[in-house]
C-alpha positions in Angstrom: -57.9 13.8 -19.3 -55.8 10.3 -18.8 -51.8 10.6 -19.7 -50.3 9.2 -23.0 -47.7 6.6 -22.3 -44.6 4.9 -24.4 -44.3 0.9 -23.6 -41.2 0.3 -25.2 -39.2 -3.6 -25.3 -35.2 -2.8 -26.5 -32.7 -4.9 -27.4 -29.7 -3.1 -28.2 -26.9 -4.4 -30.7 -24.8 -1.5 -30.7 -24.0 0.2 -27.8 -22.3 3.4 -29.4 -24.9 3.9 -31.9 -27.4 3.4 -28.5 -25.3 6.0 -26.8 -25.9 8.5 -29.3 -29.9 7.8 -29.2 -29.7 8.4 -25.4 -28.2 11.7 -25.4 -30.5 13.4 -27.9 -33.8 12.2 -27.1 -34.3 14.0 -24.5 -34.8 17.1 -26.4 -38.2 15.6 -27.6 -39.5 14.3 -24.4 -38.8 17.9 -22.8 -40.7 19.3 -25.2 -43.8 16.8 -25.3 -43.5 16.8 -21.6 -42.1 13.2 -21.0 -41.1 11.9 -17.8 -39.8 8.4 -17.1 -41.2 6.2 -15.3 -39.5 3.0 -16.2 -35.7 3.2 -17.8 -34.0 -0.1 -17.6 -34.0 -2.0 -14.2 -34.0 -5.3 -13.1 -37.4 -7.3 -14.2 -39.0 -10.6 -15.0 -40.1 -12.2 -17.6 -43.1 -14.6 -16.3 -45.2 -15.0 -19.6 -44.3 -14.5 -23.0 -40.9 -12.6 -24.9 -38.8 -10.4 -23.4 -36.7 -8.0 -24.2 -33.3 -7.2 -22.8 -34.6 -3.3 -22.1 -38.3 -2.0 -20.8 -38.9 1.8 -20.9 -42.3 3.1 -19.5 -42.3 7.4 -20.2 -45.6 9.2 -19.4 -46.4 12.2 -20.9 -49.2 14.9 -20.4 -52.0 13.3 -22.6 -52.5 10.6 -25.4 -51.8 13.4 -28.0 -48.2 14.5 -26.3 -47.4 10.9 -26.7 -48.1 10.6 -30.4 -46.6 13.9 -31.2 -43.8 13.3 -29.6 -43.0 10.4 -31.8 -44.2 12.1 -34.9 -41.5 15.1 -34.4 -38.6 16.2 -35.5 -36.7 16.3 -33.0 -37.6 12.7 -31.6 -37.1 11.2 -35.7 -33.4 12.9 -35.5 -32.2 10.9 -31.9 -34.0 7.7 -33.8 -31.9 8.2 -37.1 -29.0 8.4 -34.2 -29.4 4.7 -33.5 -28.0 3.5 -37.0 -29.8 0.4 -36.7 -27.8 -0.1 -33.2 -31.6 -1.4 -31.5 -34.6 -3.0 -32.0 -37.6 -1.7 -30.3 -41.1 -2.5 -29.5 -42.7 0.7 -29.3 -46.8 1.3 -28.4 -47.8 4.8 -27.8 -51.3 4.4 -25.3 -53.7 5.9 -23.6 -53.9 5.9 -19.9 -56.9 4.8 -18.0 -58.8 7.6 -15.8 -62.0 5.4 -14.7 -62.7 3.6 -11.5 -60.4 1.1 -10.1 -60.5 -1.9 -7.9 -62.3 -2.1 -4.7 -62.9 1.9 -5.2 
């Protein structure tokens, strides 16, 4: 079964109100199984917008994924933001087929 994935672009506009976000999301991604893979970090922007912030978190399936941002607990640590970001968010489905020169 291919992993679910969050692509998220962030700019944040309040740092404080971001602050609060950080420290209770994690409760949802523990329970959905979320894992980072991408959480800031240096990047480039060769094509297209950009964002000041990229987050990549994988979670056990596509269904994880969407639950997770569906719950409770993940709606609360949003609320927490106040308006402090704006986000880019897709929720997707990972690819499990055959890959280059394979």
């Amino acid at each position: 079964m291919p992993k679910g994935y969050w692509v998220a672009r962030v700019d944040v506009h309040d740092t404080e109100s971001y602050k609060d976000y950080v420290a209770s999301n994690g409760v949802a991604f523990a329970k959905f199984g979320g894992r980072f893979l991408v959480r800031g970090g240096r990047h480039e922007n060769p094509v297209g917008t950009s964002r000041s912030r990229n987050v990549v978190i994988e979670f056990p399936s596509y269904d994880a994924a969407l639950a997770c941002w569906n719950s409770p607990e993940y709606q609360d640590a949003r609320a927490k933001q106040k308006g402090g970001a704006e986000m880019d968010l897709l929720v997707i489905e990972g690819y499990d087929g055959a890959q280059p020169g394979a």
